[in-house]
N, C-alpha and C positions, 0 to 999 in steps of 0.2 A: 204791566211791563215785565213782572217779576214770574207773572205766568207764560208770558212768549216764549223769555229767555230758558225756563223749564222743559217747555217742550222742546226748544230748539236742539237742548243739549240731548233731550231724550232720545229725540230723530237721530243728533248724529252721534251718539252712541252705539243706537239700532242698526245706524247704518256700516259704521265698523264693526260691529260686532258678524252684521252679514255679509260685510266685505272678507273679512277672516276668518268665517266660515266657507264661504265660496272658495277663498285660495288655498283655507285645506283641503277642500275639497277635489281641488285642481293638480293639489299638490300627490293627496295621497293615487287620484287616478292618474296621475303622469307617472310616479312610480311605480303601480301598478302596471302600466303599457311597457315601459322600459323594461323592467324584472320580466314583464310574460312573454313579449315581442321581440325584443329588439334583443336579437345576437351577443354574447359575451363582450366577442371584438366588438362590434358597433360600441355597443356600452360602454367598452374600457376606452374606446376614444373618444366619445364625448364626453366623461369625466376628464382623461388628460387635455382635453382644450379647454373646459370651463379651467380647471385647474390652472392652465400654464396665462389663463387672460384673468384673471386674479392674482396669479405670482404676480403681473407685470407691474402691479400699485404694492407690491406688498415691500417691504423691507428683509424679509427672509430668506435667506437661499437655501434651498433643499437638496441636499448631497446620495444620491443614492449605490449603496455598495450590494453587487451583484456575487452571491456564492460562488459562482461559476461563471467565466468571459471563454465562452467558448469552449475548447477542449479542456482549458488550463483551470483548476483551481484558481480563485480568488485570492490572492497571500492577507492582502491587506482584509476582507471579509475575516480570513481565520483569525486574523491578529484583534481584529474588532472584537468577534466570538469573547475571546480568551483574554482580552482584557476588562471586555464590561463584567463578567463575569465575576470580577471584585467589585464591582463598583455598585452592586446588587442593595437598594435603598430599604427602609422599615416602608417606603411607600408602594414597593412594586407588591403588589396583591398577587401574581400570579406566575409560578415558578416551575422550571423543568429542573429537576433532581435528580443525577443516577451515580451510581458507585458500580463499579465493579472490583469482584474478590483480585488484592492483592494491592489495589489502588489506595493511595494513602489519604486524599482526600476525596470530598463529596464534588460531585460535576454541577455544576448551577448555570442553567441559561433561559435566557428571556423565553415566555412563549408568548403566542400572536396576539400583536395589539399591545403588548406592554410597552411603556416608556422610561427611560433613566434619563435622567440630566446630570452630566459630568461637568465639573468645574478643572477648568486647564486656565493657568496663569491670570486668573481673574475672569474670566469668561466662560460662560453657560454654553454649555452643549447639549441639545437633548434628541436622546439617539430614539429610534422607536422601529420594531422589529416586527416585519409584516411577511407573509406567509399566504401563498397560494396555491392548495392544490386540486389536481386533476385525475382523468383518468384516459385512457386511449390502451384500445386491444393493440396486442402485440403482431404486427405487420412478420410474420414467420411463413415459411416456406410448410409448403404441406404435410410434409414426414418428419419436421419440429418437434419436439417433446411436448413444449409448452404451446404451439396451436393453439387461439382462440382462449389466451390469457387474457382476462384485461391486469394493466398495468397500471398502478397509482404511481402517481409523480407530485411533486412538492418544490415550486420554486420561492429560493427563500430570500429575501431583502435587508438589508439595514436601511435607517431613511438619517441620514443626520439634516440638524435644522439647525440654523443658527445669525445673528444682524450680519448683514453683507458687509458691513468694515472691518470683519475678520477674518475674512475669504482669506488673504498671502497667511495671515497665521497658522488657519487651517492648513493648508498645503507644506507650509516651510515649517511648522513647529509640531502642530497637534498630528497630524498623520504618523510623520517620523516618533515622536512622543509613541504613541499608540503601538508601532512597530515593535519599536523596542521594549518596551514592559513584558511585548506579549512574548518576546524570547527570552527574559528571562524568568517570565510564569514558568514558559513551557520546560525552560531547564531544569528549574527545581523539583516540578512536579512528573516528568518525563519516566514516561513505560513505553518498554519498545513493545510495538503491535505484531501482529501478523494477519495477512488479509489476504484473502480468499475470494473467488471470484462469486459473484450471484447470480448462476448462468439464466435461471428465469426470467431477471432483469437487464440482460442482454441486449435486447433492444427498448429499453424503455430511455430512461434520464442519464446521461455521461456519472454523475455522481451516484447512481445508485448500482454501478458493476460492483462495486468490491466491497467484502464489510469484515470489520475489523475484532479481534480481540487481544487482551493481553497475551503476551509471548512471554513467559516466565520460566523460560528455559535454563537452567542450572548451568548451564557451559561453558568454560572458559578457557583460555589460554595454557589456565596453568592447571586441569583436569584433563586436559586433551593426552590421550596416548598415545604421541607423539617423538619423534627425535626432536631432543632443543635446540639443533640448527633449524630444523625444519619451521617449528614456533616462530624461532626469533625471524627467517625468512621472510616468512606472510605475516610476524604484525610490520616489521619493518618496510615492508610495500606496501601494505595498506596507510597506516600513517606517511610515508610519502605521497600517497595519493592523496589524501584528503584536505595535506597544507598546499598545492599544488595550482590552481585554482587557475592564478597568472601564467603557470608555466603553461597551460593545457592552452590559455587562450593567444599566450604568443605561436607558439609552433602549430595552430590552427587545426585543432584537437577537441570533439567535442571530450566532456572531463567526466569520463566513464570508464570502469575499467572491467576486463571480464577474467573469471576464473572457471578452470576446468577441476574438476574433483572425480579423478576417476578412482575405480579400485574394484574389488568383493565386494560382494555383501557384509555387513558387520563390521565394517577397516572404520565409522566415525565420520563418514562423510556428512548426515546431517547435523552431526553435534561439533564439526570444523563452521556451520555457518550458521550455527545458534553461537558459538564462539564469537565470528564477527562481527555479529548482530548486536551483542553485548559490547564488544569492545567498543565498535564505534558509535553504539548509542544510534542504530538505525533499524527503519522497521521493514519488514520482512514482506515481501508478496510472492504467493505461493500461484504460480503458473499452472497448469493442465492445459495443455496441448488438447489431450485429444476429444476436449470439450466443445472447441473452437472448429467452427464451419468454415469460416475465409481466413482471408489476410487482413480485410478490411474489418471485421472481429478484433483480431488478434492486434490489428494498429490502435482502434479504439479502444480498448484494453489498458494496453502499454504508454501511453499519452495519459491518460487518468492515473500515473503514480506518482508518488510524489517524490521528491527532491530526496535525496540523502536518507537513499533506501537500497534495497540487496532484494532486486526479481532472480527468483530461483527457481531453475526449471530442472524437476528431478528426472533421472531415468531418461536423458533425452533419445537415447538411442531407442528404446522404445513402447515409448509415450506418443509419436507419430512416426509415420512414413518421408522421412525426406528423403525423396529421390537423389543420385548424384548427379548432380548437374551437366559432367561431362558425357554420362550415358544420355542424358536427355538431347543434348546438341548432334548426338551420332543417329537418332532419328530421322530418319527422310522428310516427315512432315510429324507436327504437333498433333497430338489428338484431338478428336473434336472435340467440343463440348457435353456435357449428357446435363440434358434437362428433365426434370421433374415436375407435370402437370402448369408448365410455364415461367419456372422458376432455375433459374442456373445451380447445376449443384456445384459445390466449389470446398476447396480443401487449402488448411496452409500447407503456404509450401516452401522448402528451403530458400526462396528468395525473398519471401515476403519476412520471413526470420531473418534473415540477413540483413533487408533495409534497415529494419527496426535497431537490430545490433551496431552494424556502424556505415549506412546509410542516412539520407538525408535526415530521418527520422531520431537519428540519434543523437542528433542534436536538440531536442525539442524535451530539456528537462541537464540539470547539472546534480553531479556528485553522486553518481549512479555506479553499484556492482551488478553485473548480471554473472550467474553459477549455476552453473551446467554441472550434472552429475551420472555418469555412468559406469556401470558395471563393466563394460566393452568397451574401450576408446577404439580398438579397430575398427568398428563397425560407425563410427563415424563417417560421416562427407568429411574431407581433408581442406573444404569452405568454411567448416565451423571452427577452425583448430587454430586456422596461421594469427597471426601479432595482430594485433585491433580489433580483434572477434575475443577470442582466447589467447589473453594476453599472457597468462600464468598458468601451467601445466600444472597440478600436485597429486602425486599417486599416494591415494592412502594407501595402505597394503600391511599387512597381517603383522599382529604383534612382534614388538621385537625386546630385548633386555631394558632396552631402556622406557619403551611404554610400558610392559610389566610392571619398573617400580613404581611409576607413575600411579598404575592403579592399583597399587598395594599401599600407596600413601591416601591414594581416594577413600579408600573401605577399611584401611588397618588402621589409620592412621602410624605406621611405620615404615619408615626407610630401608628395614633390612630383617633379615633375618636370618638361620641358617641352615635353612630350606631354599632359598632362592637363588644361590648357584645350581641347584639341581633342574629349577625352573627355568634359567637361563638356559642352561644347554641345551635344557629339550626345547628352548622355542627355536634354537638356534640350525635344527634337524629338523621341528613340525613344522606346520605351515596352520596357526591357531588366532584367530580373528580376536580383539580387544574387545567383544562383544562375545565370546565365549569365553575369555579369561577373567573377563568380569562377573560372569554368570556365576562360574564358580568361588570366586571371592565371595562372594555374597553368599553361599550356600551355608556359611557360618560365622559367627561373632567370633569364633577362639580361632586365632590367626592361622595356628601349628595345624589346626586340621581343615582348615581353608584351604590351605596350602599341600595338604598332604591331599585333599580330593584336586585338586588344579593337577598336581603329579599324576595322579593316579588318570584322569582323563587324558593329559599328557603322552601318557604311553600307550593307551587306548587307542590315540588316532594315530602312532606310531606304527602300532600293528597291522589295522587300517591301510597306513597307507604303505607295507612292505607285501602285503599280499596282491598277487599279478592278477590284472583285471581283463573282465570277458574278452577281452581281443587277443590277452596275451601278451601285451605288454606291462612291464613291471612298469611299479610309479612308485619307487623306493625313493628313486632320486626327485629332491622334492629342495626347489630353490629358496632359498633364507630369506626369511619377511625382514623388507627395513625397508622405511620408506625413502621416495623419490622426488626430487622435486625440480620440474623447467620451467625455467621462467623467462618472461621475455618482457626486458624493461624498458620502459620509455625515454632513458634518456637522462641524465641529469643538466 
């Protein structure tokens, strides 16, 4: 009896044992066939239906936050980012680390496959960070720079998991929770960026146009060579701007404001908007025009920036060609199109700048400067200039007494000297850019002889400019630098 029951067990040992090998068997050739045969997609959908006919016995519900919904940044994805990012365990093995020069802490964030589990008011959350990328040639017109790029792409996930009777928590307490930390991460540790477009990656991923660095721009309010009406003017409107929020949404107003910065060369126009970069604590995106093929470039572009930022398009008069609109309507008929080897060639063009400014389009993002900058305001279309385009006129324009001291307090550290009536009058006769008054400051640490080359260049382009030029017209007479400023306010 004792020998049946031996063999019996021995059979059906043998026989699990070849039952278990047959189904690795079956198992490791099914996923062999699937991995060699079967399509990405196919695969990634029967994964998600085994998956979602197993959720349906499980207890768990699986919350997935998407980097990107479409055109828009993910707010709540960023906020996820930037707050797991403390919550970083002795158990997570595997970490992304970067700093850059100037940044006061070290950057920490999950990489692929890693897991945290967050405790929020008695309850486990455990989040886990997955990562998928690709590649696909860049769909470009034939005379494209980039032609026959392949393009990597990276879509990125959070997966939160968590028992389904804390589903209203998660929504009413942990999200909001989450939100908020992550604003106040972001304030304490907060550097303003400046971002740059990534023309190769033009048409690849919405998130991969722009890439970003610190802006460490030294400028401020009280450096600027400026009149201090003019100062207190533009922060005083920009701070009405930015508490405004309600005001913009009752009188039915996307809550965007724009500014014109015309002038010379050398009058401070970029160092006016590394100024309000700084004051309001916003990051910077640096436009080129004449990189951009369409309009439809230039919209997907401008929908990928972000909220409570300053797009700055320098040199707009000519950085493109915007036709004036009204010469265009005096045409008999439009011109045709010109094609290349089947491909439409196509250009921005003053209207498709315009939608984006204060078109439907401009509504599609809040708490937005856009600054226009030229040398030439004449040479503007008079479409980019009126009230809800360019809302605020400022002419930088050539040093005057009072930026003078300004930057004799930047480089001397002194208010006065008794040299600086002599430098007064002659700004008050030359026509000398704060950017060549400055040049000379600097040319030495001893104040007296700073100031004695500043004079001495001073009467240099004085003579310069009393000598009659090849046509024969004298240009003695030479109009007093002090700046300008129109503005056109919305209202209180």
């Amino acid at each position: 009896m004792t020998s049946t029951n031996q063999e019996t067990t021995m059979i059906t040992t043998k026989t699990l044992l070849s039952t278990a090998a047959s189904l690795a068997t079956s198992v490791v050739l099914a996923r062999t066939i699937i991995n060699d045969v079967l399509p990405d997609s196919f695969r990634h959908h029967i994964f998600n239906s085994l998956h979602l006919l197993f959720g349906r016995f499980s207890s768990q519900i699986i919350i997935t936050l998407r980097e990107y919904n479409g055109f828009a940044a993910n707010e709540l994805y960023q906020a996820t980012e930037t707050y797991l990012s403390t919550k970083i365990s002795p158990n997570t093995r595997h970490l992304c680390v970067s700093k850059t020069e100037g940044e006061q802490s070290l950057e920490i964030t999950m990489q692929r496959g890693e897991e945290i589990i967050d405790s929020f008011q008695g309850v486990q959350f455990k989040w886990r960070f997955i990562s998928h990328k690709s590649q696909h040639e860049i769909p470009t017109p034939p005379n494209y720079y980039y032609r026959g790029s392949i393009m990597a792409s990276e879509e990125k996930t959070y997966e939160l998991s968590f028992h389904k009777k804390h589903k209203n928590k998660v929504f009413n307490s942990y999200f909001p929770h989450i939100l908020n930390q992550a604003k106040v991460i972001k304030e304490e540790e907060k550097s303003i960026k400046i971002h740059a477009v990534k023309y190769e990656r033009m048409h690849g991923d919405m998130k991969d146009m722009w890439s970003a660095v610190d802006l460490n721009h030294p400028a401020t309010f009280e450096t600027l060579a400026m009149e201090q009406n003019l100062k207190r003017e533009v922060m005083e409107d920009l701070e009405r701007f930015v508490r405004r929020k309600e005001y913009y949404r009752k009188v039915g107003k996307a809550w965007k404001r724009g500014y014109l910065l015309y002038g010379p060369p050398g009058t401070g126009k970029s160092s006016l908007i590394a100024a309000m970069a700084n004051f309001l604590k916003f990051d910077v995106y640096d436009l080129e025009l004449t990189a951009i093929n369409s309009n439809s470039e230039l919209r997907n572009l401008l929908v990928c920036t972000a909220n409570k930022s300053i797009l700055v398009v320098e040199d707009i008069d000519c950085t493109i060609e915007l036709e004036n609109r009204d010469k265009e309507k005096e045409q008999d008929a439009p011109p045709r199109p010109r094609w290349n080897n089947g491909y439409k060639e196509e250009k921005v063009t003053l209207s498709g700048l315009l939608n984006f400014i204060d078109g439907l389009w401009s509504s599609c993002g809040d708490e937005r400067i856009i600054i226009f900058t030229t040398n030439h305001k004449d040479r503007l279309d008079h479409a980019l200039l009126r009230p809800g385009r360019m809302d605020m006129h400022i002419y930088m324009g050539y040093c005057s007494p009072c930026g003078f001291k300004t930057l004799l307090a930047n480089y001397h550290s002194i208010e006065n000297h008794k040299l600086c009536e002599v430098v007064e009058n002659l700004l008050q006769e030359i026509e000398a850019t704060p950017a060549e008054v400055a040049e000379e400051l600097m040319k030495s640490d001893i104040v007296e002889v700073a100031l004695e080359g500043l004079i001495k260049f001073l009467e240099n382009k004085r003579i310069e400019a009393s000598k009659p030029k090849e046509n024969g017209i004298d240009s003695s007479s030479i109009n007093g630098g002090g700046e300008i400023i129109e503005i056109e306010k919305d209202g209180e």
